[in-house]
Each structure stands twice: as structure tokens, then as C-alpha cells.
N, C-alpha and C positions, 0 to 999 in steps of 0.2 A: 592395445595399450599395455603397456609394460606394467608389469606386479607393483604396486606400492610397495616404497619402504615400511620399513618400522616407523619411523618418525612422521611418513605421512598416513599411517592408518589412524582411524578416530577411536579415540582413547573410549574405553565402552562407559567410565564414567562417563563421559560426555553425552555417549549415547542415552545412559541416563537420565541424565537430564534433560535431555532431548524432547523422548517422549513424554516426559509428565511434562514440558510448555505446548510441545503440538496439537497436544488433546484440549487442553484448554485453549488453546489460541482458535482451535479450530471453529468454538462458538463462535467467536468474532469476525473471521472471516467469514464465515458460511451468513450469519446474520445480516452484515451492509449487505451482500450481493443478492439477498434472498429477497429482501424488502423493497429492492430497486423495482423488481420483476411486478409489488403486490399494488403500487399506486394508486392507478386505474380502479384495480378490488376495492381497495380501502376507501375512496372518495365513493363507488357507491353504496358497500355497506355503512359506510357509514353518514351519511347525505352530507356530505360537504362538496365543493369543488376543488380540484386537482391541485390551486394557488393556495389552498390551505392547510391539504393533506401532505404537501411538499412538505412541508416543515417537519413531516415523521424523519425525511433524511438529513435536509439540513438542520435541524435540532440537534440529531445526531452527532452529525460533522463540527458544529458550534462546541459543544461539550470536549470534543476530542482535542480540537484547539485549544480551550481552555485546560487541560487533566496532562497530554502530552509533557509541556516544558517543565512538569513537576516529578516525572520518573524518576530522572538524577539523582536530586532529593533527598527525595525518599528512602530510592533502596541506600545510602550512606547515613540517614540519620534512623530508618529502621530495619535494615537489612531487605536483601531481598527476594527469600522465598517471603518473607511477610506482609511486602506489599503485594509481590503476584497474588498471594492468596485469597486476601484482600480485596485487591482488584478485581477479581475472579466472581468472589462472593456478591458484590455491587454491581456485579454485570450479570449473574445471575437471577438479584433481588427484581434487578428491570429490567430483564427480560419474562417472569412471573407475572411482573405487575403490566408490563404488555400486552399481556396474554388474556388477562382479564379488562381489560378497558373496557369503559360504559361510553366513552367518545373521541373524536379528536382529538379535544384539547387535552384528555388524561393520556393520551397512547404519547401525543409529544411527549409531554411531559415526562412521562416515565422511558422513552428514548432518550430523553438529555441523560436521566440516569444511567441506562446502559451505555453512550457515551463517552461520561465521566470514568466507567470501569473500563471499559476499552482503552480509553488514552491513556493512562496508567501500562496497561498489557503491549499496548504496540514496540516501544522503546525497550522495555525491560527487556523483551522475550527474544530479541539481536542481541540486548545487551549479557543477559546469562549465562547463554550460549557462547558468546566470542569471550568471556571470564574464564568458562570451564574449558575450553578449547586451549588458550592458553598461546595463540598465534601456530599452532599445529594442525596439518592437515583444513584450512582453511575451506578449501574447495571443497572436497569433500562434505565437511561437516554442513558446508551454508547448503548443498545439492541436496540434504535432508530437510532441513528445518526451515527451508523455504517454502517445502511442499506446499504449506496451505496457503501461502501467498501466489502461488502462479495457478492452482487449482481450483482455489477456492472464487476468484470471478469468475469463470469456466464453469465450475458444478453447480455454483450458486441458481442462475438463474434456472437450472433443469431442476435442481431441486422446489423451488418456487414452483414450479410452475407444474410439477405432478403435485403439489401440497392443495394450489390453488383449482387443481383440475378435478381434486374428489376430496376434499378436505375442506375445515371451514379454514378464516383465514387467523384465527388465533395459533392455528398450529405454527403458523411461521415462526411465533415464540417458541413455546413449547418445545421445539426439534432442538434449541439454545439449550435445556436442562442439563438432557445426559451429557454433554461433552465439560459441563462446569463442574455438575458434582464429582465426574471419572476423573475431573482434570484437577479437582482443587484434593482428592485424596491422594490422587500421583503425586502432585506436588509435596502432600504432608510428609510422604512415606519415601520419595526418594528425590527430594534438593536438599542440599547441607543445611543443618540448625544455623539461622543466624547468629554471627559472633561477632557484628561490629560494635564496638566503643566508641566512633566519632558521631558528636555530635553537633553536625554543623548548623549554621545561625540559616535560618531563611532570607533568601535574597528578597523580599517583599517588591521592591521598585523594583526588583528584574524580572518576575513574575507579573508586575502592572502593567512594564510594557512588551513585553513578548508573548504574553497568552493574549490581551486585546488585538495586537498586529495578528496573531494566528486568524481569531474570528474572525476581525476587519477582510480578511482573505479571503476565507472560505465564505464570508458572506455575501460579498461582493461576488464573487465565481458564481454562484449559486446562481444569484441574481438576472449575471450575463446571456442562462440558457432563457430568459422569459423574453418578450416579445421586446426590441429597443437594441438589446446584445448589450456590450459593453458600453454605450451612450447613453444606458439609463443610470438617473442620479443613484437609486439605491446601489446602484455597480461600479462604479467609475470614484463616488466619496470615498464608501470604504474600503477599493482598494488601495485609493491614494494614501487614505490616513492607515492602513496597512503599514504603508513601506513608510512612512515617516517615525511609524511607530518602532518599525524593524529597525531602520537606520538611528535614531537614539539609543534604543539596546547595543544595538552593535557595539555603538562605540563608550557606551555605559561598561558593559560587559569586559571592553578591551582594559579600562581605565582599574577596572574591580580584580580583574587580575585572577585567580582561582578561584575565587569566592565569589563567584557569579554564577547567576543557574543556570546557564548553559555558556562553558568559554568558546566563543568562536573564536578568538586567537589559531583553535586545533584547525583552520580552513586554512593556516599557515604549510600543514602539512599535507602535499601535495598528492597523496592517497587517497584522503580522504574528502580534500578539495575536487579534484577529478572525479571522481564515484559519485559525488552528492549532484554535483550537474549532472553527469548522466543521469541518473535515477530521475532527478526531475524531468527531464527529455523521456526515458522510458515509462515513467507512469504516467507521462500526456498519451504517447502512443500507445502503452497497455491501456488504461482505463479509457481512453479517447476512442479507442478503435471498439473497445469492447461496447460503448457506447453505442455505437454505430451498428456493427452487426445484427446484433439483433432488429434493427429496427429496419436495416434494408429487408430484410425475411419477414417482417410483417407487413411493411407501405410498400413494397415491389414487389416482393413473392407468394403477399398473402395469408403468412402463416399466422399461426395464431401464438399465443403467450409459448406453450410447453411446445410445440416443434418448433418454434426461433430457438428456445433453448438446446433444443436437439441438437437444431443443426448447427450451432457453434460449438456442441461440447466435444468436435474431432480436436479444438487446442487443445483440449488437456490431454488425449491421447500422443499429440507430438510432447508436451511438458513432460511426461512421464519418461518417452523414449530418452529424452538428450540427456535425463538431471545428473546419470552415474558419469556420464563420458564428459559434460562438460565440468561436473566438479573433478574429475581426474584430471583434466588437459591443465585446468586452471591453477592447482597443485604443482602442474611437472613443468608451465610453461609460463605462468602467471596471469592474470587479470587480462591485460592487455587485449594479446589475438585473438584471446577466445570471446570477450565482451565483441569486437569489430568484427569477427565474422557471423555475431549471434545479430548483431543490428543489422549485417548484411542480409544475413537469411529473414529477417522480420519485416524489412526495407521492400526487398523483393518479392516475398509472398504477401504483399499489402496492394501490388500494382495492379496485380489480377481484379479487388473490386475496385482497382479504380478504373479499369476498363469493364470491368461490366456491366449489363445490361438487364433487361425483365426478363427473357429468355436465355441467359449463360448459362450451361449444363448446371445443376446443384453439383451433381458426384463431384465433379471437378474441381467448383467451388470448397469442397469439404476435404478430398484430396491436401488445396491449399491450404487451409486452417491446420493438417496434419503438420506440414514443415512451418508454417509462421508459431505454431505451440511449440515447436524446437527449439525456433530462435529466439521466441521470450524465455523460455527458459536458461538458455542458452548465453542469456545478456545478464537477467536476477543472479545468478551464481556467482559469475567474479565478481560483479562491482559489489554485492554484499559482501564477497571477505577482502574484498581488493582494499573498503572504507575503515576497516581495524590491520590493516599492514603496519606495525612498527608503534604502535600505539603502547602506551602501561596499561595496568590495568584500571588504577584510578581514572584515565582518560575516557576508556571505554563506554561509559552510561553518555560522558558527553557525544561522542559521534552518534552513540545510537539515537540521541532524540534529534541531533542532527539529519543524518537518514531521515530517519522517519516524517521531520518538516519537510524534507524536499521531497520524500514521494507521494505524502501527502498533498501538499500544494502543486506538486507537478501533475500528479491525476486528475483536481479537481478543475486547474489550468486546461489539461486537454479535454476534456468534457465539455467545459465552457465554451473552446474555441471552437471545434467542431460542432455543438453546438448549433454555435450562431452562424456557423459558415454553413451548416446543413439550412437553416433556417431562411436565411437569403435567398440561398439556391432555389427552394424548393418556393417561393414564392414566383422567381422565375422561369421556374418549368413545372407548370401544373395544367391539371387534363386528365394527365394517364397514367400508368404504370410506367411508360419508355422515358415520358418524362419527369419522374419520381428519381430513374434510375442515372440519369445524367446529374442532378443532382448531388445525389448522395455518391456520384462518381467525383466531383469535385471536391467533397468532406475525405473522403479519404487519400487525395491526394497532398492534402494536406497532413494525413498521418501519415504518412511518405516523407514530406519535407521535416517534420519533429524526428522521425527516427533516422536521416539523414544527418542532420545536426549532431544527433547523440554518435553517428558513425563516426564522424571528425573527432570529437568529443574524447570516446573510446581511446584514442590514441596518444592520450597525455594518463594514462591508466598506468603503473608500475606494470614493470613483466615480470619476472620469475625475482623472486626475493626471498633471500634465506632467513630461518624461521631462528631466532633467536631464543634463547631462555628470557622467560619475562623479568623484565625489569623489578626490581627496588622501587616502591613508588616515591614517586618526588613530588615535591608541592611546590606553585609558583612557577613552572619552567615549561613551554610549551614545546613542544616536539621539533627534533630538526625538520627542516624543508626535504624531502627528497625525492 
């Protein structure tokens, strides 16, 4: 690959700021994926059943919905090293208070609160980064600061699972501390001192109805993995009053003009339009499949909690090989080829379990995970800088909560659906292991056909796009179509 320019090297501010959001972000990630693993643990330490302990995640997920549509906000009416800090601190405070719980119903509890700080963090942490970047070096910069997003489902559950292996299970919090308090004194000592003066009025009815549609989603998704799938009333109401809730805002939002908490008008601008589908398609098949793996390595191959984690964590070995070559190519060549040949390579190294069997060599299998952790990586890179192409910077907080709804609701989508496609199956092939494995060979055929879709998809993605000086911000004017 050819040397970078000057203009496409990452300005080491950037880098900057980089690391003081990664360290702290990286609580957040490591934590959903840790917890996923502890279920099973936590319903018998703590004598409840699995239908009740569920709620450690989806309480989680609830909260995030609700805290998400409010990052914009914020960081314009309080700046925004002040809210990451903020955020940081509150996701800290519940993850302590995690740590200590006397039951289920205070460990929920105190997840909603870690939640509410997370949803705050997810939006901001694309959003400060593509501020300080400045539309420069795009690829590059997202092949860093993605890290803990393509890593972190990958390490998560191996972490879990040596925590759960010789550890009690409060450490699951606990291991959250060092990365808050490393992350909120990075942040003190190197993001800009806030300097904004605007202070803008709170959208109230645009936060009524776009944080309830977020929940109504995720809680209805939630729902769909329980026995019925998506025909049970708890799944099917609130996803309908979901989209009736979405589709009011939408067109609330359209009507409010810039003064709405999140403008989707910017879906007008076909960058960031095309990214947010795909992403919604890649977080079915990232979190869909990840889903899945592990659970074909415990009900087919046996293993237990910490070797299912093993033997998925060769994706983060492919993740790590691709991130420098695909932020570079995405840089010299744009979003585009490089997104469709990373769904290609995720597409194809997906078929393997869907032919597999109780007997398929492992090496082999983990071989595969080596190139499918390429091509996730490989896909995350451009359509995160592909979705701030051409953008001002006042726009910016808007796509990033953007983003972040669609791969939010696209992950918890592909979970669901596979899921309940697993769930059918394996009612009709049960017995054995060979019949476990046919099965769970039709679930992932299905995350075939989602990472198919996003392949099409890929190809309305911009391709090489010259980086402009950023704009004058304007107010009221939503971005050309391009």
C-alpha cells in the first residue's frame, strides 16, 4: 500500500483524543459482552430463574434506549468532554453498585444505571472523534477507535468466562473500575476544556417519542428469543407501537426543523443513509452470529462456558490483522469496495458453519473465524467514516446517534431472529448432537442471507471523496444529497 499523504495521516491531536475515549469506552464494551456469558451464573447464585435474571440485560438494553437520543443534547447545551465525563462517572457509580448487590432485583436495577451512562457514551464517543478528525484521514482514524467495538464481543465472553472460571461473579463489575477511573482522568487531562455558549431548549415531545420507540424495540426483540418468537403479545405490541412511535417522530422531527433531537432530514444525505442500513444488516450478522457460535461449541461440541470463548476468540485475531490495511484502502479508494469485499469475506467464511456438522475438524473451524474477524473488521471501518462523509460539524452528534440506533436495533434484530430460527430448528431435530448440528446449520444460514443483503447494500456506499476543509456551521439547512 502506498505511503500516506500528509493530509491523510491522523493529526496526533486526534490521536489524542482518541485514547482518553477508548480507555473509557472500553468499560462499556467489555461489560455488555461479559455479562452475556454470566446468566446461567447469576440465576444460580442467585436463586432466581433465567426469565428473571434476563432482565440484568435487557434492563440494560432498556436504559440505553432511553439515554442514547439524549447525547446530541447535551454535548451542545453542556459541551462535550462534560458529558463523557459525566457519563463515565454514572457508569462507573453502576457498575460498583453491581458489584455489590444483595439480589436480583438491586443488580437490575443498578444495570439500568450503568445503561443510562453507557447510552450517553456510545453516540458521543463516533461523535468526538469524527469533531477532532475534522473529515481527514477518516479510515484511518475509525481502523483505531473502532478497536473496542469489533474486539470487544470477541474478548468479552473469554474474559467472562476465566472471571467465571476462578473468580466469584461480582468481579464481572469490578474489572469495569480501572478502565472508568484511567478513562475519566484521560479525558480530564487531554479533551479540549469546554467552550460552548449555545444553549439550546430541550426537544421534550421529541425525546417522548423516540426514546419510548427505542425501548418499545429492544423490548419487544428481547422478548422474541423466549419461547412463541416474534407471535408472542409481549413481542409483536411493542414492536408495532415501536414503529408507530418512530414514524410520528420522523415526521415531528421533519416538521421542527433543526431544533429537533435527532434531525433525520440528514437520511437525506446519501452517506450516511447507506451506512446506517448497512450497519443495521452488520450488527444482525456481527451480534447474530456471535450469538450463535458460541452456543454451537457448547450444545454440538460440548464445550463449556471458557473454551466456547476460546474457540471464537481467533475473530479477534483476524480483526486485528485487517484494521491498518482496511482503514488505508478506505482512505485511498473510499467506503465503497472495501465495505463489499469485507461482507464478501464475512458472507463466505459464515458458510463453513452452515455446513457444518458435530464432527467438522475444530482447527479448521477456527482457521475460519481467523478470515470472517477480517471481514467484520473489514466492513466496521468504512461504513463508520463512510456515515460522517460531507457532513458540518454541528451535523455530526446528529448521525452519530443515528449510527448508533441502527446498530443498536440491527444487533438486537439479529439475535432475535436467529434466535427464534435456532429455536424452531432445534425443536425439529432433537436426539443428538448430528441433530443439534443441522439445526444450528440453518441459523446460520440465515446470517448468510442478512450479510448478503448488507453485500447489495455496500454498493450505494460513496467511494473515494475528497476531504474538504470543514464547513461554517449553518443552521436550518440539511446537507446536499450525494
Amino acid at each position: 500500500m502506498a505511503e500516506a499523504t500528509a493530509g491523510d495521516r491522523i493529526d496526533p491531536k486526534v490521536m489524542k483524543v482518541a485514547v482518553a475515549l477508548i480507555v473509557g469506552s472500553l468499560a462499556v464494551v467489555f461489560d455488555t459482552t461479559i455479562v452475556s456469558v454470566a446468566l446461567q451464573t447469576l440465576s444460580q447464585e442467585l436463586h432466581v430463574p433465567i426469565s428473571t435474571i434476563q432482565w440484568v440485560s435487557t434492563g440494560y438494553l432498556l436504559a440505553l434506549g432511553v439515554s442514547i437520543p439524549l447525547a446530541g443534547w447535551a454535548q451542545s447545551r453542556f459541551g462535550g468532554r462534560r458529558v463523557w465525563m459525566f457519563a463515565l462517572a454514572v457508569f462507573l457509580v453502576g457498575s460498583v453498585l453491581c458489584s455489590v448487590a444483595w439480589s436480583a432485583g438491586s443488580l437490575i436495577v443498578f444495570r439500568i444505571v450503568e445503561g443510562l451512562g453507557g447510552g450517553l457514551m456510545l453516540p458521543l464517543f463516533s461523535t468526538l472523534i469524527m469533531q477532532a478528525a475534522a473529515g481527514k484521514a477518516l479510515g484511518r482514524t475509525m481502523s483505531i477507535v473502532t478497536l473496542p467495538f469489533v474486539v470487544g464481543p470477541i474478548a468479552g465472553p473469554v474474559i467472562g468466562g476465566v472471571l467465571l472460571n476462578w473468580l466469584d461473579w461480582r468481579w464481572l463489575f469490578w474489572v469495569n473500575v480501572p478502565f472508568c477511573v484511567v478513562g475519566f482522568v484521560l479525558a480530564w487531562r487531554m479533551l479540549d476544556p469546554d467552550t460552548t455558549e449555545a444553549r439550546p431548549r430541550f426537544d421534550t415531545l421529541g425525546w417522548l417519542l423516540l426514546s419510548p420507540s427505542l425501548v418499545a424495540f429492544l423490548f419487544g426483540l428481547a422478548n422474541s428469543s423466549k419461547g412463541g418468537g416474534f407471535g408472542r403479545t409481549d413481542s409483536f405490541a411493542p414492536l408495532l407501537a415501536g414503529a408507530l412511535l418512530l414514524l410520528v417522530f420522523a415526521l415531528y422531527s421533519v416538521r421542527r426543523s433543526g431544533d429537533a433531537l435527532v434531525d433525520v432530514r440528514l437520511l437525506a444525505h446519501r452517506p450516511l443513509a447507506s451506512a446506517s442500513a448497512s450497519m443495521f444488516l452488520s450488527g444482525a450478522a456481527l451480534y447474530g452470529s456471535m450469538a450463535l457460535l458460541p452456543l454451537y461449541w457448547q450444545q454440538v461440541r460440548g464445550a463449556h462456558a471458557l473454551q466456547a470463548g476460546l474457540l471464537v476468540a481467533p475473530l479477534g485475531l483476524g480483526a486485528l490483522l485487517s484494521r491498518p490495511l482496511a482503514g488505508g484502502l478506505s482512505d485511498k479508494f473510499g467506503a465503497r469496495w472495501v465495505a463489499f469485499t469485507g461482507f464478501a469475506i464475512v458472507g463466505l467464511s459464515t458458510v463453513p458453519f452452515a455446513l457444518a456438522t458435530d464432527t467438522t475438524n475444530k482447527w479448521l473451524l477456527m482457521a475460519v473465524l481467523v478470515v470472517r474477524g477480517f471481514g467484520l473488521a473489514a466492513v466496521s471501518i468504512p461504513l463508520q467514516a463512510a456515515a460522517f462523509v460531507g457532513l458540518r460539524r454541528d451535523q455530526i452528534p446528529h448521525a452519530g446517534i443515528i449510527t448508533r440506533i441502527t446498530q443498536q436495533i440491527g444487533g438486537s434484530f439479529g439475535v432475535a431472529v436467529l434466535a427464534v430460527i435456532l429455536d424452531i430448528a432445534l425443536r425439529h431435530h432433537t436426539g443428538s448432537a448430528t441433530q443439534a448440528a443441522h439445526a444450528f446449520d440453518q441459523a446460520f444460514w440465515w446470517a448468510v442471507g442478512f450479510t448478503a443483503l448488507a453485500l447489495a447494500l455496500s454498493l450505494l456506499l460513496p467511494g473515494r471523496t475528497p476531504m474538504e476543509a470543514p464547513k461554517k456551521p449553518e443552521t436550518g439547512k440539511a446537507p446536499q444529497t450525494v
